[in-house]
Every structure is written in structure tokens, then in C-alpha cells.
C-alpha positions, -999 to +999 in steps of 0.1 A: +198+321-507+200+308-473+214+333-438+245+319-429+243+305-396+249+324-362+276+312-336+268+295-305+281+316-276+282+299-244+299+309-209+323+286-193+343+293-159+373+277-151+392+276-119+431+292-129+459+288-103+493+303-100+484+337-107+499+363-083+492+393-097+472+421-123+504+411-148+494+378-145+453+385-150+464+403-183+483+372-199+459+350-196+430+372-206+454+379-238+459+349-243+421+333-241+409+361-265+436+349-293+411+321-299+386+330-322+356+348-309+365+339-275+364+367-245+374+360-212+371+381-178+398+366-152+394+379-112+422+378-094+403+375-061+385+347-068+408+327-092+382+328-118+379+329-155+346+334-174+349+328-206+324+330-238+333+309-269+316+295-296+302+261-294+329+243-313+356+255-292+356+229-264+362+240-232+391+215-234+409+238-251+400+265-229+421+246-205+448+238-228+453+272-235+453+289-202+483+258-191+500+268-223+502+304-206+522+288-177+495+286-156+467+257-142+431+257-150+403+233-143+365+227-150+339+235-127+332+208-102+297+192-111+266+204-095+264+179-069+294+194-050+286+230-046+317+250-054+341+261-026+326+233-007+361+211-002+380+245-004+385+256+031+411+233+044+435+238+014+434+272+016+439+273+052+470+248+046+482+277+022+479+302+044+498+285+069+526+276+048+531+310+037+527+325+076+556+300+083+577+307+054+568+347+062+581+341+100+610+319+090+623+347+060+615+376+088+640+358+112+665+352+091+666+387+074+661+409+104+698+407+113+707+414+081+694+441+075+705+456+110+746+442+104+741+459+070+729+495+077+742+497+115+784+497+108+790+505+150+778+469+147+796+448+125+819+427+146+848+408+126+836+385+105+799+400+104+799+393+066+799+356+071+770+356+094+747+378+071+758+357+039+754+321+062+719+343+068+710+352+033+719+320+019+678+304+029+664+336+023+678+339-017+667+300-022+639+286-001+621+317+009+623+329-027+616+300-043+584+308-054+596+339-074+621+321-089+598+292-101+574+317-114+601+338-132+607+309-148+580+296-160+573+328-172+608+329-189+593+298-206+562+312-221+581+349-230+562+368-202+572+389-168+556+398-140+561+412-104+579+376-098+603+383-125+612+414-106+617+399-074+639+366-087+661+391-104+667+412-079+672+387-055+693+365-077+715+394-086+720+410-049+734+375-038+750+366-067+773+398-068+776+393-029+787+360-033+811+368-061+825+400-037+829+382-004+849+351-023+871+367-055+864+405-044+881+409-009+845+413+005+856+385+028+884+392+044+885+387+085+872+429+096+859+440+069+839+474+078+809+484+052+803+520+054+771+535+051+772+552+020+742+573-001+765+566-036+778+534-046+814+532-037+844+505-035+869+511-008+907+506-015+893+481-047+871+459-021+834+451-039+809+458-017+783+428-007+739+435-011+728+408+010+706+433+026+687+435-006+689+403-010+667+393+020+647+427+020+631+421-011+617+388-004+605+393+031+588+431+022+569+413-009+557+380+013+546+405+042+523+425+014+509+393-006+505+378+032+486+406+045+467+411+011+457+373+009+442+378+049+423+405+032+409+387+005+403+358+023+364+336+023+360+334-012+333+316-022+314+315+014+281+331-006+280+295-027+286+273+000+262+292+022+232+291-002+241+254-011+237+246+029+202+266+031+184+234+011+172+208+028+196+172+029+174+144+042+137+144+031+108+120+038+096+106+007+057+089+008+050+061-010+022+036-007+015+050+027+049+043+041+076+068+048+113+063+041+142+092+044+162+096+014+191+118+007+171+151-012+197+145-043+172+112-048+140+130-051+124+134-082+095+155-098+061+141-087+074+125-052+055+129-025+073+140+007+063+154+038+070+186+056+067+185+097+063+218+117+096+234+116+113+218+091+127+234+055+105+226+022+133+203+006+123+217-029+098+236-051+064+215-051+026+218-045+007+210-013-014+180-019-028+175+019-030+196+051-027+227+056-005+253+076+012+289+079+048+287+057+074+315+060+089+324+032+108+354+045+143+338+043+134+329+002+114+353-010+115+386+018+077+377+026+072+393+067+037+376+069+035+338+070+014+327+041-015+303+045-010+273+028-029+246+017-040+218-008-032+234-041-011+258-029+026+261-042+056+267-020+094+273-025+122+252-013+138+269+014+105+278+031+100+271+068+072+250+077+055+269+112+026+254+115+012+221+110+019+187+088+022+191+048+024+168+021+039+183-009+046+168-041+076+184-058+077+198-091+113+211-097+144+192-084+175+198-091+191+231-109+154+238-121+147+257-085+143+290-074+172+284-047+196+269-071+189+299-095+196+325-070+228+300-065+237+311-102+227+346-101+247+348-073+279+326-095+275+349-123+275+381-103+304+374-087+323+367-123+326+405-130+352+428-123+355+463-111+371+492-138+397+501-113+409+461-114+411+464-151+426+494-152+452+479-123+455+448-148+467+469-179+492+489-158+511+460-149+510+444-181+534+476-188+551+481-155+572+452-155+580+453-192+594+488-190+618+481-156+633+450-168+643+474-200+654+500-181+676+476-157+691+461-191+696+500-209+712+511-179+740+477-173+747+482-206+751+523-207+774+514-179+794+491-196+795+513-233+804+537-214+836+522-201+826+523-162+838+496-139+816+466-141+810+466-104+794+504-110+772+486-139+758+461-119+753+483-091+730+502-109+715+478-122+702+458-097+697+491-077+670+499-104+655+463-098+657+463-064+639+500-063+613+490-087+600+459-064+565+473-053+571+467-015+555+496-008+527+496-036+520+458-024+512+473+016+498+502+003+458+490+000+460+455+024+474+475+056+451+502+051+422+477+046+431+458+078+432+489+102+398+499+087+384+470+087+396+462+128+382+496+134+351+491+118+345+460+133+342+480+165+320+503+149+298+470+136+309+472+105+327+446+087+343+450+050+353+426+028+379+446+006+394+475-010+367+472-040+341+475-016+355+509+006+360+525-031+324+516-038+309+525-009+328+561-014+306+566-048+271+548-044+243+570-053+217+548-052+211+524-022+186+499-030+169+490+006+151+456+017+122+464+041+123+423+056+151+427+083+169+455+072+141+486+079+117+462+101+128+437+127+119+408+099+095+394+126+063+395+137+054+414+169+026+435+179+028+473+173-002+484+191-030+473+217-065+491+219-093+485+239-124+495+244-131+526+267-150+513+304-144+472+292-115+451+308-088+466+307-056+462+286-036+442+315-068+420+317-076+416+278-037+409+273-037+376+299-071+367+279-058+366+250-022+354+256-037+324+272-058+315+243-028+319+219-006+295+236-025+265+221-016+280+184+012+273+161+007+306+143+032+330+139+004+358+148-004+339+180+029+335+193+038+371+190+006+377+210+020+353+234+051+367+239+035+402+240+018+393+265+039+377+290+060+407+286+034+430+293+022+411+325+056+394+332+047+387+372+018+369+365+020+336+347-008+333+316-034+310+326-042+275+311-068+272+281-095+245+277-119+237+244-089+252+225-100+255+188-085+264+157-101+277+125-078+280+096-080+314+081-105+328+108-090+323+143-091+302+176-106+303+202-109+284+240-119+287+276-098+308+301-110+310+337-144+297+323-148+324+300-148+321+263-124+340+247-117+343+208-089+359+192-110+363+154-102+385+118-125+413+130-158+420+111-175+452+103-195+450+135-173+467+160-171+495+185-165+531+175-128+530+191-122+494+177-134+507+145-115+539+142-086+519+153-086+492+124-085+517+101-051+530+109-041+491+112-052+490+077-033+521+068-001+508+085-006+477+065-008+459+102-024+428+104-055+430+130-072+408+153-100+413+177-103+398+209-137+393+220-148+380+259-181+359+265-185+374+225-179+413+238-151+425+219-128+441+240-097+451+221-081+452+186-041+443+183-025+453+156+009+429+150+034+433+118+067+437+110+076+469+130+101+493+117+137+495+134+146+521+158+169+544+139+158+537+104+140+569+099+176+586+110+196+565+085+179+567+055+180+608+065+220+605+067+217+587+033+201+618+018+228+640+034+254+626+017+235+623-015+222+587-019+191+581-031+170+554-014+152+531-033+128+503-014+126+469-028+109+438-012+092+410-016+064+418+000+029+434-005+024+464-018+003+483+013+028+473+038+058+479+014+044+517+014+034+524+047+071+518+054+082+541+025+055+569+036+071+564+078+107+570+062+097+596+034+112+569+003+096+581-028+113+550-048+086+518-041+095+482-055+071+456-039+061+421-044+097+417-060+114+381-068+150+373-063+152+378-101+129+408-101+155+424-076+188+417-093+172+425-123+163+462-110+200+465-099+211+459-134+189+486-147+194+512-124+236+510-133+227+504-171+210+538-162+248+551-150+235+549-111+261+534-088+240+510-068+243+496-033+221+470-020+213+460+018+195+435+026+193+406+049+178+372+030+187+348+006+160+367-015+184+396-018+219+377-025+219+378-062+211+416-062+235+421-030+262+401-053+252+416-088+255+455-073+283+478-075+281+474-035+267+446-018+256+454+022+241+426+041+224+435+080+246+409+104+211+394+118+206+384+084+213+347+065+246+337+059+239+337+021+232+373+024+262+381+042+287+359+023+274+378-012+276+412+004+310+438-003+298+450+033+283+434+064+261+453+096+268+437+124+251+462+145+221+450+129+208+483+117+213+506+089+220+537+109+259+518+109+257+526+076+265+561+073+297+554+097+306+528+068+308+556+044+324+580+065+347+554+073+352+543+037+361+580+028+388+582+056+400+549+042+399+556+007+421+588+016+445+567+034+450+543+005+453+576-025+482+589+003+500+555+008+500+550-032+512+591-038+544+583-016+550+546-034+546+557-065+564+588-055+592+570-041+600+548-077+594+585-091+629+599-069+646+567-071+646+548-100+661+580-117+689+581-090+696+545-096+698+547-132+726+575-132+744+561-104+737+580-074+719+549-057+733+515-047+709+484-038+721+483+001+704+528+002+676+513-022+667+484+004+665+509+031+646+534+012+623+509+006+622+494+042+613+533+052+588+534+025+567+505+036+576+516+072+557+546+063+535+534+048+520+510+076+523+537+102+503+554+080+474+534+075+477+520+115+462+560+125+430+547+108+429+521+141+419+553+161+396+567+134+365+580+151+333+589+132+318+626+132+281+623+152+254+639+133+225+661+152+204+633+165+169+634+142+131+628+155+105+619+138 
């Protein structure tokens, strides 16, 4: 008797358009998972879908069935073109359309809504103006409701756009209907200001306020909440433009430069000082220092040579390579940081989803109550002008104006005011995340140490040259090296002796692995990996360089040594103070880098980290991050390289240090732009603030439907009082979240260590 065969499930992501809100995110996840055994997760922010189906279900039909819900999907572009690549300039056409139809709508309604509300201003005839007015407003400015409501009329669905057409529709429609067959016209009509709805001596009264204040409140919020979400898809592009474009293939002796999508396992190409590895391979000739630390968070250059393997991505620093490549293509460790980074990015938070199943309710439930009350009205013999009245007040109330500027005004006063404060966040996701981490996962590459090499500490020998002396020696020397140790001597030393120029070296020599050496001043001097033969002081003092996990040399004069430097990857100034503040607010720090394991805890043991993850890949990382929320943590990451922007990308909170890649940054919820991680504890301070701001600006939206809607229901609320309410609403609403422009964070006792 034979198993019957287990389904196929494979993950395919399509690109949907049209979707303008969490309604709209619930339909077509709906209607994805009524095929069988398919699941789909749709973002809103990115205009994504992931969806896992069986193998027989063609992602054809994937499409098919996402149009079928009134909206557009497509297939992911091929390989080739990274995605997001050709997106920028039709999204900034987007934006600008909308800014223009926002400014035109704005001019237009503004008068209005003044003529409306203000009666000592309604000169004769003011009705004519306001409907001459409202007449662009109700059609252009609202078209895209309108096409939306009906499209979703067409596939039996509602959302916020069904909401706003109706409204809209029914304000001018009634207005129109009153100013030509209700007497609303007449030369000197007056329109009181009136809390109840009201007809004067049998005159209907005209909504064209509500007509233009719905549109123009709901294009300011999905305006302002676009700016906020805006630079999708910059991690992708960003890792795409890290690999190399151009590479010089060697064949048969001869060079030619090909486009890098033409190069093929077993080519030979060639690497020159300075230039990107074009792709995973194996060194076949020459020999040189690579660093690795924007690929794999390595702070030491490694010592390549024939034999040796090396990651596309890597920086060649010293001399000329030949590498022949053995992964092209998908099959490298860049492109697969590219997809950890894709898939990472697919998810969605549990406060979207639980935003997403709201609204698939919301809506539903006002359109029914707008229809119960018209027709309780009407059963219950009231004039049909009262009827309508309340029923488009109950529309026109329920239009989330308020609820819309709630989180994106908010977002953008925090995020100005952090930008002064160096930090820069990408969205309201991120501020509620960064309000619960309690794990921060730390890089040590760039983000606790500089990320590049300098020296940390000079010491000579007691009665010998001298530091100053021993510094020009050994400077001088250096200058004929390549090396990444030599030229932070180098720069060491002119700093150290900055009058005085270093002097020229002759008989320069280079050993690879050991050292060089030269003349200066007609002494020989030799910058060497120090032996086991050294004085007492030196001695004493390579031991702590070992401890330190610093690398040391020895300088030796006329073969006296005469100093030991110790150069690494030096921590930052304030790290010991952040990591503190991270403990004060109940984080736990957890170090994670790709490099060795002695310096990897020497910098956990300066800043008293308990939690030690070294020699960690990209994958390694991101797959740490997944365990440590599996285990119910809430993680942040910071980090600063490409290394960390799958595990930046796959974390509840992504932070990324400014002086970091742009892969880093682009993946990361949160940016440093100070370029240290004591910013970080004014991110969560500020994020708190924020996060209050935002629970306040909902209370009195959802408050405000809570007062209203009733009153509009039984009566006691007509459209023009509604439109006002709501204008205060969202007035308050932005004033509100503007005091967070003058936020200031609380100073902590300054720490020493």
C-alpha cells in the first residue's frame, strides 16, 4: 500500500496595486486563501503579496485571482533587474500627482468651508460660488474614491473609498437637488449655523461643505501617510548596487572587460588594489590583504592568497589577485543575503493584522447603519429631507479623517525631531517596536568599535628613543605598504608628530605575513610580528595586546626593538554608557559578529555583555534572530554592514548606525545618524513619547465617531456640524502630535568607566 503523495508548497510574491487600505489587505488575503491550500500574507506598505500554494496551482492564477478581486497584480521581475530598481521615478510621478491634486482640492474647498460655517459672510449669492466651488472637488478631486467604490461595487466589497464616494456623492447630490428644486438658490439666501438639522420657512438646506471636507481631510492623511511610508524597497536596490558591474575576465593571457552578468563558474578574472571581488571564487595567483568587513563584519583584513577563498563584495587593499570564480549568479553569499533580506521584509506586524480585520468590519457596519437609519427615517413618516440628513451625517461622521492623521502626523513631528536628535525612523511599526524590544542584538564591526583600524596604544622601551622618535621611524617605513595595519601606523603617526613631515624610506621591503622593513635616515628600521625575545616592558605589554585581542607589532631600530603598537578596531566613545542605558530600561544586550572570538570578547568583557555570538555568518545572524523571538524575545538588531541586513530586516526592530552601508540602513526600522549607539536610548525615549501621542490622537478619533455617529443616527447632527466636527477633530489632532516638534529627551547621570 503505497503513502499518498505530499503537496508541493512553494512561495510566490506578487506585486498588487490599487490597494488603499487594511479593508483592502483583508479582501485579497480572503480571497487568495479560497484556493485550495493556498495562504497568502499581503503588506500594505510594500504592495506585496506572499503567497504559498501547491505546485499545480500556477502562479497564473494567483494573478487571475487577485484581478478578479478588483485589483492588479504582477510577477516578480526576473533576477537580472533587481526589484525596485525602475521604481523611483513612478513613484515620485505619484506623489506628485497627488501633492497637486491635494493643493488644487485644498484651494477650492477652503472657501467653502469658511462661506459655509462663517454666515456674517455670506454675501448674496454665496451659494453659487461654493457650489461653482464644490462642483471639481465632488468629481475630479474625488475621482479616485469614486472609481474605487466602484469597482468595489463590482466585486460585492467596501472599503474606506466606499465611504468617502458616498458621502461625497450624497452631500452634493442633495445640495444640488436644494439649491435648484429646493429654494436653496434663491438670490440672499442666509444659512444659519445650526447644531440640529433644520429647514427654514420649507428652504432645504445645501452640504457642500461636506462635500469638499471629506475629500480634502482624507487626501491630506493618505498624503501625509504615503510621505511616511515612502523608500520602499531601497534595502534591495542597495544590496543589488554593492556587486561589482564590470569585471576583467583572463583568458589566454589577455584581458577583456565584460559586463559581471557574463561571467561564469571557472573564469578567471582579476582583482586590482581597491577594487570589489565581482563574485564568490578562489585565489589562483598573488597574494594580498582583503576586507571583508562590509560582507561578513571581519575588522582585520584577511591575508589572502593562492588557495584562499574570498566573497564577492570583498574589497581588495592590497596587491593584484587572480581569482577564478565559483558561484555566479543567485548561488552567492550577496545574492542570498539579497533574499534573506526579500523574505524578511514579506512579513507583517500583529498590530497590521489586527488593523486589517478591523476594517474588514468597520466599513460593513457604517454603510448598514447609514441604510437602517434612511430608512427608520422614512418608516417612520419623517420628511425625506430629515432622512437623508441623517444619513449622510452618519457617513460623513464615519469618514476616518481623524483616524487617517492620527499615526502619519505624529510620525512626521517625531521623525523631524529625531532627525535633530540623529535619529531617523522609518514608521509607526518601528516607534511601537522600539517601545517593547527586550533583546537588542549588537554588531561589534562599526556599531561598538569605529569598524576601522587604528592604533589603540604605543609602548616603548624605558631609556631607548623615545615615542616621538620611534613613531617618525616607523611611520616612515609604513608609507611604502598597502596594508591596512601600516597605514593606520601612518596616519598615527603624522598625527602624533603633525609639524614635522615623515621622512622618505629606501630598500623598502615587504614580507607577506611577517612585515616590512626599509632604511630611514640610514638606519634600518623594521616594523615585524614580534617574537618571544623581547624586553621586559615590551613583553608585559604584548600580553595585554593579546588580552585586548589587539593586533601587535614591534618596531625594532638597527635590530633594537624599541616599541610595541598595539592597533585594532577600538571601541566607540560612549558605548560603555549605551549599552548601560539599555540595561536601565530593561534590554538585554546580546553581541553578535562576524568576527573572532578573542576580540569578539574582549569587547563584551570592556562593556560587561554576558551574551557572546562570534565568528557569525549573515545566515548565522538572522538565523539567531529568529530563535531568540521563536523563544517569545522581542529582538532589535543594530548593526552597520551588509553582513547584518538580513538579521536587521528579519527582527522585530531593525537599527542601522548612519556611518554604516546603505544596505544596512535601507533594511533597518531605525537609522543612527549620530553614528553611535548612545542615540539609541533617545530613540526609545522618543518612541515612548511618540507612541503616547499616537494611543491620545486615536482615543479622541475613535472617541469622536463614539459621540457622533449616535447623534447623527437620531437626528441631532446634520452633515454641515459633522464636517466641522471633523475639521476640529483632525485640527486637534495635528496640533497634537506637532508638541512632539519640541519634545526634548531626559539626560541621564553621565557614566565612567
Amino acid at each position: 500500500m503505497s503513502a499518498e503523495p505530499v503537496a508541493v508548497i512553494v512561495t510566490t510574491d506578487l506585486t498588487v496595486g490599487g490597494m488603499t487600505c487594511a479593508a483592502c489587505v483583508n479582501r485579497v488575503e480572503k480571497k487568495l486563501a479560497k484556493l485550495d491550500g493556498v495562504t497568502a500574507t499581503v503588506n500594505l506598505a510594500t504592495g506585496r503579496a506572499r503567497v504559498s500554494h501547491p505546485a499545480h496551482v500556477p502562479p497564473e492564477e494567483l494573478v487571475a485571482t487577485v484581478e478578479k478581486a478588483g485589483y492588479t497584480a504582477t510577477l516578480p521581475t526576473p533576477p537580472e533587474q533587481p526589484e525596485g530598481g525602475d521604481e523611483d521615478e513612478p513613484e515620485s510621478v505619484d506623489a506628485r500627482q497627488e501633492r497637486e491634486r491635494l493643493t488644487v482640492t485644498a484651494l477650492l474647498a477652503v472657501p467653502v468651508l469658511v462661506l459655509s460655517m462663517v454666515p456674517a459672510w455670506q454675501f448674496r449669492n454665496w451659494q453659487w460660488l461654493c457650489f461653482v466651488l464644490a462642483a471639481p472637488v465632488a468629481v475630479w478631486s474625488s475621482w479616485p474614491f469614486h472609481v474605487r467604490a466602484l469597482r468595489g461595487l463590482r466585486h460585492s466589497t467596501a472599503t474606506m473609498d466606499t465611504l468617502v464616494s458616498l458621502g461625497v456623492l450624497a452631500s452634493f447630490s442633495w445640495s444640488a437637488y436644494a439649491l435648484f428644486l429646493g429654494g436653496a438658490g434663491e438670490p440672499g439666501m442666509q444659512m444659519p449655523f445650526s447644531l440640529l438639522p433644520s429647514a427654514s420657512e420649507g428652504t432645504a438646506h445645501i452640504y457642500l461643505e461636506a462635500a469638499v471636507g471629506v475629500p480634502l481631510f482624507v487626501l491630506a492623511g493618505r498624503f501625509l501617510e504615503a510621505r511616511a511610508r515612502h523608500g520602499t524597497g531601497a534595502a534591495l536596490r542597495s544590496l543589488a548596487q554593492l556587486g561589482a558591474k564590470e569585471v576583467s575576465v583572463r583568458e589566454g593571457g589577455a584581458e577583456r572587460l565584460v559586463p559581471v552578468e557574463q561571467l561564469r563558474t571557472g573564469h578567471v578574472f582579476v582583482v586590482r588594489p581597491g577594487e570589489r571581488v565581482a563574485t564568490d571564487g578562489e585565489v589562483t595567483e598573488g597574494s594580498s590583504a582583503v576586507d571583508l568587513s562590509l560582507v561578513t563584519g571581519e575588522s582585520e583584513p584577511v591575508e589572502v592568497g593562492p588557495g584562499s577563498a574570498v566573497v564577492g563584495g570583498a574589497v581588495n587593499a592590497g596587491g593584484l589577485l587572480l581569482v577564478r570564480a565559483t558561484a555566479v549568479g543567485v548561488d552567492t553569499q550577496l545574492a542570498r543575503i539579497t533574499q534573506l533580506v526579500t523574505d524578511a521584509q514579506a512579513g507583517k506586524a500583529r498590530a497590521q493584522r489586527l488593523a486589517d480585520a478591523v476594517a474588514g468590519v468597520f466599513v460593513p457596519v457604517v454603510l448598514a447603519l447609514a441604510v437602517t437609519v434612511l430608512g427608520f427615517w422614512l418608516g417612520a413618516g419623517a420628511d425625506p429631507q430629515a432622512a437623508v440628513t441623517a444619513c449622510v451625517a452618519v457617513l460623513v461622521v464615519a469618514c476616518p479623517c481623524a483616524l487617517g492623521l492620527a499615526t502619519p502626523t505624529a510620525l512626521m513631528a517625531a521623525t523631524g525631531r529625531g532627525a535633530q536628535l540623529g535619529v531617523l525612523v522609518g514608521g509607526p511599526q518601528a516607534l511601537e517596536s522600539l517601545q517593547h524590544i527586550d533583546t537588542v542584538v549588537l554588531d561589534k564591526t562599526g556599531t561598538l568599535t569605529s569598524g576601522h583600524m587604528s592604533v589603540a596604544r604605543v609602548t616603548v622601551v624605558p631609556g631607548g628613543l623615545g615615542r616621538e622618535a620611534v613613531l617618525r621611524l616607523a611611520g616612515a617605513v609604513e608609507q611604502g605598504s598597502e596594508h591596512p595595519l601600516g597605514r593606520a601606523i601612518v596616519s598615527y603617526a603624522q598625527r602624533a608628530v603633525p609639524e614635522r613631515p615623515l621622512p622618505d624610506v629606501g630598500e623598502f621591503r615587504a614580507e607577506a605575513g611577517r612585515g616590512v622593513r626599509g632604511r630611514v635616515d640610514g638606519r634600518l628600521v623594521e616594523v615585524l610580528a614580534p617574537d618571544d625575545e623581547l624586553p621586559t616592558a615590551l613583553a608585559d605589554a604584548l600580553s595585554v595586546a593579546e588580552a585586548a585581542a589587539y593586533t601587535p607589532v614591534v618596531v625594532l631600530v638597527d635590530g633594537v626593538p624599541e616599541a610595541l603598537i598595539e592597533i585594532g578596531d577600538v571601541v566607540r566613545p560612549g558605548s560603555y554608557r549605551a549599552v548601560d542605558r539599555l540595561r536601565r530600561l530593561g534590554v538585554r544586550p546580546v553581541l553578535a559578529t562576524g568576527d573572532r572570538e578573542a576580540p569578539a570578547r574582549a569587547v563584551a568583557s570592556a562593556l560587561g555583555i554576558e551574551e557572546v555570538h562570534a565568528r557569525c555568518t549573515p545566515e548565522e545572524k538572522a538565523a539567531l534572530v529568529r530563535e531568540l523571538r521563536e523563544e517569545g524575545c522581542r529582538v532589535a538588531v543594530v548593526g552597520d554592514g551588509v553582513n547584518d541586513a538580513a538579521a536587521l530586516a528579519g527582527a522585530d526592530l531593525g537599527i542601522a548606525m548612519g556611518s554604516g552601508t546603505d544596505a544596512a540602513i535601507g533594511a533597518a526600522d531605525v537609522t543612527l545618524v549620530r553614528g553611535d549607539i548612545e542615540a539609541l536610548g533617545d530613540a526609545v525615549r522618543l518612541a515612548r513619547r511618540t507612541l503616547g501621542t499616537i494611543r491620545v490622537n486615536l482615543l479622541w478619533a475613535f472617541g469622536y465617531n463614539a459621540v457622533t455617529v449616535p447623534l447623527a443616527m437620531v437626528g441631532l447632527l446634520n452633515p454641515m456640524v459633522a464636517a466641522a466636527a471633523m475639521s476640529v477633530s483632525s485640527l486637534l489632532v495635528v496640533g497634537n502630535s506637532l508638541r512632539l516638534r519640541a519634545w526634548q529627551p531626559t539626560r541621564t547621570r553621565s557614566l565612567t568607566r
